[in-house]
C-alpha positions as CSV (number, residue, x, y, z in Angstrom):
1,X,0.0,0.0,0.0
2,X,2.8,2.5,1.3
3,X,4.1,1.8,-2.4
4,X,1.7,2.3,-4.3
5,X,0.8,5.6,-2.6
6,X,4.2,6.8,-3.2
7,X,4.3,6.4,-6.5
8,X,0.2,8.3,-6.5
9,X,2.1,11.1,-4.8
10,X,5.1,11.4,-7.3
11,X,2.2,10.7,-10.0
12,X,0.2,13.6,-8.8
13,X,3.1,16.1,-8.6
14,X,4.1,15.1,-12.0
15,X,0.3,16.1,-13.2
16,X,0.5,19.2,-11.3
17,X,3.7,20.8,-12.8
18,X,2.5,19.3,-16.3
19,X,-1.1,21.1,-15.9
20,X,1.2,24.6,-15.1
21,X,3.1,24.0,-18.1
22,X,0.3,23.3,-20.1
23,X,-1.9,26.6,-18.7
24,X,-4.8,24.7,-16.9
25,X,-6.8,27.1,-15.5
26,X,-10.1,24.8,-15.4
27,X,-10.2,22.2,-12.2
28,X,-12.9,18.7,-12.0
29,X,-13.5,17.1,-8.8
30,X,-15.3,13.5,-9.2
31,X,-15.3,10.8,-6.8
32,X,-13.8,6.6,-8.3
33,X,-16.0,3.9,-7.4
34,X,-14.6,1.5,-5.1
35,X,-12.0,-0.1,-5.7
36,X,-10.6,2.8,-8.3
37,X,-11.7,0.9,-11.6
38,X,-14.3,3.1,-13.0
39,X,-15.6,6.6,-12.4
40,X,-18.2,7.1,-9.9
41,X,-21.9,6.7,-12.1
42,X,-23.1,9.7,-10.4
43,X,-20.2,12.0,-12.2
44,X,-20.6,10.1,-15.4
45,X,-23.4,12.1,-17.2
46,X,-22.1,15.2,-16.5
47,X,-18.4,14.2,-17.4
48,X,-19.0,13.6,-20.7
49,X,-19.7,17.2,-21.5
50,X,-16.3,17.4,-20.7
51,X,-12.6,17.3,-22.4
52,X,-10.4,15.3,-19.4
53,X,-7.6,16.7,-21.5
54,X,-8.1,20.5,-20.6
55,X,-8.7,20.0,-16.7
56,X,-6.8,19.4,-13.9
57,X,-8.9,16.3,-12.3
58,X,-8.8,16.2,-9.0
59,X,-9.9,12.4,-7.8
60,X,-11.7,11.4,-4.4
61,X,-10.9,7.7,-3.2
62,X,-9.6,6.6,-0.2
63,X,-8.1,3.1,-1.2
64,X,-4.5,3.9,-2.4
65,X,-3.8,1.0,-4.8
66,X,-2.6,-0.6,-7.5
67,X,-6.2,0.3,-9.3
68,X,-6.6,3.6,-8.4
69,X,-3.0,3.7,-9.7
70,X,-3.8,2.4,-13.0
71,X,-7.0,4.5,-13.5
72,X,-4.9,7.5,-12.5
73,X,-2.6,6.8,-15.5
74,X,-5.8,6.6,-17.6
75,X,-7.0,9.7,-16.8
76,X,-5.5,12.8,-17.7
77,X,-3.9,15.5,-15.3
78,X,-5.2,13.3,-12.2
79,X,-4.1,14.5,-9.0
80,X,-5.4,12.1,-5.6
81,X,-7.5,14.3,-3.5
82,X,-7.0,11.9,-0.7
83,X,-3.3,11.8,-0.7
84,X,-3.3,15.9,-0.8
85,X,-5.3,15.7,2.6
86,X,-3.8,12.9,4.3
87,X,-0.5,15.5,3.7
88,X,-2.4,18.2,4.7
89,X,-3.6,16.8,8.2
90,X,0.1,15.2,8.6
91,X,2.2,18.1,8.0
92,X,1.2,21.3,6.6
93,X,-2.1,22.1,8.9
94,X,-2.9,24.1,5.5
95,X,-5.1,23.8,2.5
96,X,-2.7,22.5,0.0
97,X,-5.8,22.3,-2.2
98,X,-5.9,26.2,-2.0
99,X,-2.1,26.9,-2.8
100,X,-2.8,24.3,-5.7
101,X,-5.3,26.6,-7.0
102,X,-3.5,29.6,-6.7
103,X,0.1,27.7,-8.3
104,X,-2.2,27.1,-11.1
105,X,-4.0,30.4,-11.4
106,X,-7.6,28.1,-11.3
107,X,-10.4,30.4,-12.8
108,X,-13.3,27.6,-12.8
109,X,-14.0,24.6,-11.5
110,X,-16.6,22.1,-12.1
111,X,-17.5,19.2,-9.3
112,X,-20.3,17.0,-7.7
113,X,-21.9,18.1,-4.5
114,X,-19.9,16.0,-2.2
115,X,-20.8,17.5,1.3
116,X,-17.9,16.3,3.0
117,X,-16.0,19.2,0.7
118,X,-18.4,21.5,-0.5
119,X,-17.8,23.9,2.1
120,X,-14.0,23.8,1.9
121,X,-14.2,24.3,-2.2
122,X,-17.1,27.1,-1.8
123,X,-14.6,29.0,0.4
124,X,-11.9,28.6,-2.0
125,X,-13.8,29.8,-4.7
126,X,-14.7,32.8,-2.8
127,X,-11.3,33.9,-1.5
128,X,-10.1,33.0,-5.5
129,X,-12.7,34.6,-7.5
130,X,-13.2,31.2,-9.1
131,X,-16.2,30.3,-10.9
132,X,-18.1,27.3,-10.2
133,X,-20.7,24.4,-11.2
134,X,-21.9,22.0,-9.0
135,X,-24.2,18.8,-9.7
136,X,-26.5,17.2,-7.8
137,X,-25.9,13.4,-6.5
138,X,-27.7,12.7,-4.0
139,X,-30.8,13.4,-1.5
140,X,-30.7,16.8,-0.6
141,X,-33.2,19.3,1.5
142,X,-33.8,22.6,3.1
143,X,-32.7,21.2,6.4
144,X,-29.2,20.1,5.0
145,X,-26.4,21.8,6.4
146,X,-24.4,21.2,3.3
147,X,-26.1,24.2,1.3
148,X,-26.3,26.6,4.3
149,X,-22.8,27.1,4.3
150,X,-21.9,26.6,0.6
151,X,-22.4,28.7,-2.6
152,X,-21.7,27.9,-5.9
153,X,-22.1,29.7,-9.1
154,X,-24.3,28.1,-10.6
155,X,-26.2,24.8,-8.9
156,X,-27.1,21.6,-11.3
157,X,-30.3,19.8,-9.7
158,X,-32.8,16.9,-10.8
159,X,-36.5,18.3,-10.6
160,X,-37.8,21.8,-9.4
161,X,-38.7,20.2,-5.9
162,X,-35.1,20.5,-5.3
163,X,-34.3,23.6,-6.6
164,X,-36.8,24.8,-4.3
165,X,-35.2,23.5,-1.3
166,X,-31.9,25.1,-2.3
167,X,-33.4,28.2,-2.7
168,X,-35.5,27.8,0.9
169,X,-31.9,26.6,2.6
170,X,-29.6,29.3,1.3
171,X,-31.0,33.0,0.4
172,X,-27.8,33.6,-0.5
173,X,-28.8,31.9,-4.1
174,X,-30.7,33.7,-7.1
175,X,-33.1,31.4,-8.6
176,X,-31.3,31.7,-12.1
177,X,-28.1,30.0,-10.0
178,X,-30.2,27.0,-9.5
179,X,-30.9,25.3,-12.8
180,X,-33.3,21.8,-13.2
181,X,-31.4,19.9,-15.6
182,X,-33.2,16.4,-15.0
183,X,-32.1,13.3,-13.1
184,X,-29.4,11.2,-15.3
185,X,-30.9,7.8,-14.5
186,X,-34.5,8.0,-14.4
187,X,-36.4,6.2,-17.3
188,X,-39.1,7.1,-18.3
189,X,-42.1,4.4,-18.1
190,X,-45.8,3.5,-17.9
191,X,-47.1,3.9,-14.2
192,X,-49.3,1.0,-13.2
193,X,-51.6,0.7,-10.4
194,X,-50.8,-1.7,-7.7
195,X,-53.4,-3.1,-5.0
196,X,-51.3,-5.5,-2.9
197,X,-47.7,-5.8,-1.9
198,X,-46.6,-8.6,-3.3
199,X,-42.8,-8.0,-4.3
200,X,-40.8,-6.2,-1.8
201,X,-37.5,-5.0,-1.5
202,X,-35.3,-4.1,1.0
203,X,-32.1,-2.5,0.9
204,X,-28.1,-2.9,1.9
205,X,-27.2,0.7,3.0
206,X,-23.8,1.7,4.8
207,X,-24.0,2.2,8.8
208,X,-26.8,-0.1,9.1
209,X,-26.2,-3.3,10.7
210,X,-28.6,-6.0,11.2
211,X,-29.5,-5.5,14.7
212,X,-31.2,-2.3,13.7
213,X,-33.3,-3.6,11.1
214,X,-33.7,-7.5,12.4
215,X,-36.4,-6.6,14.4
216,X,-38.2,-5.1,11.4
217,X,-37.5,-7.9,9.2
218,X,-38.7,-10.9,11.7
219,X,-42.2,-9.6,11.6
220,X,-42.7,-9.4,8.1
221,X,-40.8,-12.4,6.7
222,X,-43.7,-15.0,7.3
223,X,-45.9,-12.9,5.6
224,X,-46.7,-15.7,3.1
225,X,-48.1,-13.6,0.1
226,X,-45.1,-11.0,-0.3
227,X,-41.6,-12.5,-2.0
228,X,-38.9,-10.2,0.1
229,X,-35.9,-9.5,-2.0
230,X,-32.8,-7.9,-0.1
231,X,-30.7,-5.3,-2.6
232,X,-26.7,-5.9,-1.8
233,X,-24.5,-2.4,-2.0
234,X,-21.7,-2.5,-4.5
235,X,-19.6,-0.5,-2.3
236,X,-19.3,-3.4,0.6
237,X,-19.0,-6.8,1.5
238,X,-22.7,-8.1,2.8
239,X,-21.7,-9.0,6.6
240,X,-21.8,-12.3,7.1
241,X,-25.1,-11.9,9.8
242,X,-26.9,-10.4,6.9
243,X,-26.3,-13.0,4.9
244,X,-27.2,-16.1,7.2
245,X,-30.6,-13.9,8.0
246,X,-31.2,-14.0,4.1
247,X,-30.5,-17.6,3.7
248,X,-32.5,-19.0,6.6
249,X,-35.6,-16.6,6.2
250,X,-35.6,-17.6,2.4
251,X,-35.0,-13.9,1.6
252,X,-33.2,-13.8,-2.2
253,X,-30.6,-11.7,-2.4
254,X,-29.8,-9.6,-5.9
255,X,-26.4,-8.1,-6.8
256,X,-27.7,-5.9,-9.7
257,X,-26.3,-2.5,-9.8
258,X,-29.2,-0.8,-11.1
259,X,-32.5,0.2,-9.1
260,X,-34.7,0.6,-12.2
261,X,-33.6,-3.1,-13.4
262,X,-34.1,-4.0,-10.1
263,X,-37.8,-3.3,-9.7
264,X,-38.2,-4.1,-13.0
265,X,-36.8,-7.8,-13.0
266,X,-38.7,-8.8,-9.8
267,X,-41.7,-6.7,-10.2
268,X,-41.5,-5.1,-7.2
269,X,-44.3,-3.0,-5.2
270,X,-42.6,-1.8,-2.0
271,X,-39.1,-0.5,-1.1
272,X,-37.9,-0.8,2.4
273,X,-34.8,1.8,3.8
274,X,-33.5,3.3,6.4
275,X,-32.5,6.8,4.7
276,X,-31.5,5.1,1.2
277,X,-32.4,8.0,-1.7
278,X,-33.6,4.7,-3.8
279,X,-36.9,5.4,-1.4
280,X,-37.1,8.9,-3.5
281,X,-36.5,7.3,-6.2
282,X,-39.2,4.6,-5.5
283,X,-42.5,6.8,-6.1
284,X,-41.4,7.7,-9.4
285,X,-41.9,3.9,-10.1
286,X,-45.2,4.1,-8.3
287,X,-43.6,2.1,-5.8
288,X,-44.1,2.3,-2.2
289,X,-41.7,3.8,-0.5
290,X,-41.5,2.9,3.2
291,X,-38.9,4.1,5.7
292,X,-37.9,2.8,9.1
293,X,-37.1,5.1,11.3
294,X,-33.5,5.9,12.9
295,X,-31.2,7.6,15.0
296,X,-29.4,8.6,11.5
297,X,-32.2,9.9,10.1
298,X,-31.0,11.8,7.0
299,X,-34.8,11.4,5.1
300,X,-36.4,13.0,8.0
301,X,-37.4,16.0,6.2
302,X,-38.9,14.0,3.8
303,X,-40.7,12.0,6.2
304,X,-42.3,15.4,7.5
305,X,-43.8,16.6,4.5
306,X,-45.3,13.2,3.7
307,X,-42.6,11.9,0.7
308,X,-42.1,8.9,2.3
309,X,-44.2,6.2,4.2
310,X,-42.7,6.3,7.7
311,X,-43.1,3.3,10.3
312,X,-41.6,3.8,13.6
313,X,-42.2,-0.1,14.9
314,X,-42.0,-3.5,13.3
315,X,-46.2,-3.7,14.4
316,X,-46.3,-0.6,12.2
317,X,-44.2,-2.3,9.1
318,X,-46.6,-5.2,8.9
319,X,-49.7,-3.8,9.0
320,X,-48.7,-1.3,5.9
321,X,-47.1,-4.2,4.3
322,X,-50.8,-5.5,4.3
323,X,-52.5,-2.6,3.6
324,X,-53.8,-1.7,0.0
325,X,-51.5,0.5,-1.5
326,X,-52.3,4.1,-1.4
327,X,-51.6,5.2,-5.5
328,X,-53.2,8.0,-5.0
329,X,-50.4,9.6,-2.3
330,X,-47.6,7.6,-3.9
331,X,-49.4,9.4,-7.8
332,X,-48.9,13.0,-5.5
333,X,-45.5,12.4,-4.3
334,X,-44.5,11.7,-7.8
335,X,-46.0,14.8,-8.7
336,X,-44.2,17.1,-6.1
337,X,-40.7,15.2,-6.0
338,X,-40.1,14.7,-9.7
339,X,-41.9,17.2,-12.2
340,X,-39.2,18.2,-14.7
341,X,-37.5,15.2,-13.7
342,X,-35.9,14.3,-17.5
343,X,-31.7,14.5,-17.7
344,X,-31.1,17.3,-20.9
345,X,-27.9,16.4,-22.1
346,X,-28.5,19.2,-24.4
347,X,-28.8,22.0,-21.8
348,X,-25.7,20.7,-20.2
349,X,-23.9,21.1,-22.8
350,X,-25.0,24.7,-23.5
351,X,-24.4,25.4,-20.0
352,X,-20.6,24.0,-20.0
353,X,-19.9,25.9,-23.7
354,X,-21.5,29.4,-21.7
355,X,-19.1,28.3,-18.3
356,X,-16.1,28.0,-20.3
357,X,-16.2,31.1,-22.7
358,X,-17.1,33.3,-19.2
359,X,-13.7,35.3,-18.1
């Protein structure tokens, strides 16, 4: 490991000195998926409007390896965004990412909303004068702390229900900053009317270990006319607990990558989280979307203003597993979460050409 990160390190000097050379002004923050083989799929869309060749790319992962190594050397100008902070909190007590900026004389950047660095990045480009885009990723509310202490140029978002939260969380935004340019993975289909749960699934999600959710699951896993499917994340290892609890409740377990082929492969009715955004996702299917409720309760908002069907008890789980399902509410939430929902690769594109002539 100490190897590999050395030669990221002499790798990501060598990019910086080449991007002075070559006049970069222009900077791309994107996160890797695990395991550094491919770019994250939520920067993928909106990387495409985009010449790799002209920007330094600054690249999130944590694992320094052989992989992230290789895809380094695949993509131009890379510089590891990890390794400039782990040398940062070591020995320099600065923002190296900051005397980067000003080495290079960065004039823009473009980047996803990771919160863990949106504030450092919005204070950078206000002490620089830098321009900025940022794209939507994720869940995202009034109540997030994220946007009340960021601002961006100009704000990228998938449906005017969140540009409206932006707006209500930060004042500091004109509405003109805040631009609906769709949801990249959304498909557009026929909405069906559902009476019964009869297809449910329930899915892996990070901090969430079994003991939390166990309760929940042995009420409802002898319900005899529901087929319980349990959604695995790509980014870990199912714990072994989890999986024993699958195989002896004779809940299947599904690797597939992709919500929509998910819910369309098993024909599925009800989505069961903790504070996934697949349950946001899941009334756009005209799927019922029902959250447990936690101490980490990051869809809380959501659960106020009635975009999700909250249960606070397993008692509570298992009677709306056997309740007639509501299309009417779940037909409303669709409505108010995801009108103007379409990804326009077009208007991206004349956004980028617009942020790139812009002195």
């Amino acid at each position: 490991m100490k190897f590999y990160k050395f030669l990221i390190l002499l790798l990501s000097l060598f990019n910086i000195f080449k991007s002075k050379i070559k006049k970069l002004e222009i900077v791309n923050y994107f996160i890797t998926e695990s395991g550094g083989n491919i770019i994250d799929k939520r920067s993928d869309p909106y990387l495409r409007g985009i010449n790799l060749n002209h920007t330094l790319n600054i690249i999130r992962q944590s694992n320094f390896s052989k992989d992230f190594l290789l895809l380094m050397l695949k993509i131009p100008n890379s510089l590891s965004f990890n390794l400039i902070q782990d040398l940062e909190n070591k020995y320099f007590k600065k923002s190296l990412i900051k005397k980067i900026f000003i080495f290079l004389n960065i004039k823009k950047i473009i980047l996803i909303d990771d919160y863990r660095v949106m504030k450092m990045f919005s204070n950078i480009c206000k002490d620089l004068n830098v321009l900025s885009i940022i794209y939507m990723h994720g869940k995202l509310s009034k109540n997030s702390k994220f946007l009340k202490y960021s601002k961006f140029s100009k704000y990228l978002v998938w449906s005017d229900y969140f540009k409206s939260q932006i707006l209500l969380s930060n004042k500091k935004y004109d509405p003109d900053e805040v631009t609906v340019l769709g949801h990249p993975y959304l498909k557009k289909t026929s909405i069906k009317n559902k009476t019964r749960v009869q297809n449910c699934l329930i899915l892996d999600e990070d901090y969430i270990q079994l003991v939390d959710i166990e309760p929940y699951l042995k009420k409802i896993v002898n319900i005899k006319k529901i087929n319980f499917f349990f959604k695995k994340k790509i980014s870990r290892e199912l714990p072994l607990d989890y999986y024993d609890f699958c195989m002896k409740n004779k809940i299947k377990i599904i690797n597939n990558k992709n919500f929509y082929q998910s819910i369309i492969r098993f024909n599925i009715d009800s989505v069961i989280a903790f504070t996934s955004t697949a349950l946001l996702e899941s009334s756009y299917y005209n799927v019922l979307p029902i959250k447990l409720k936690s101490k980490r309760d990051d869809l809380d908002s959501f659960a106020r203003d009635g975009l999700v069907f909250q249960v606070t008890s397993p008692t509570e789980l298992f009677k709306l597993l056997n309740k007639r399902i509501n299309n009417e509410k779940i037909k409303r939430i669709r409505y108010k979460l995801w009108s103007n929902c379409f990804f326009n690769k077009k208007k991206l594109k004349t956004i980028y050409q617009t942020f790139l002539q812009k002195n």
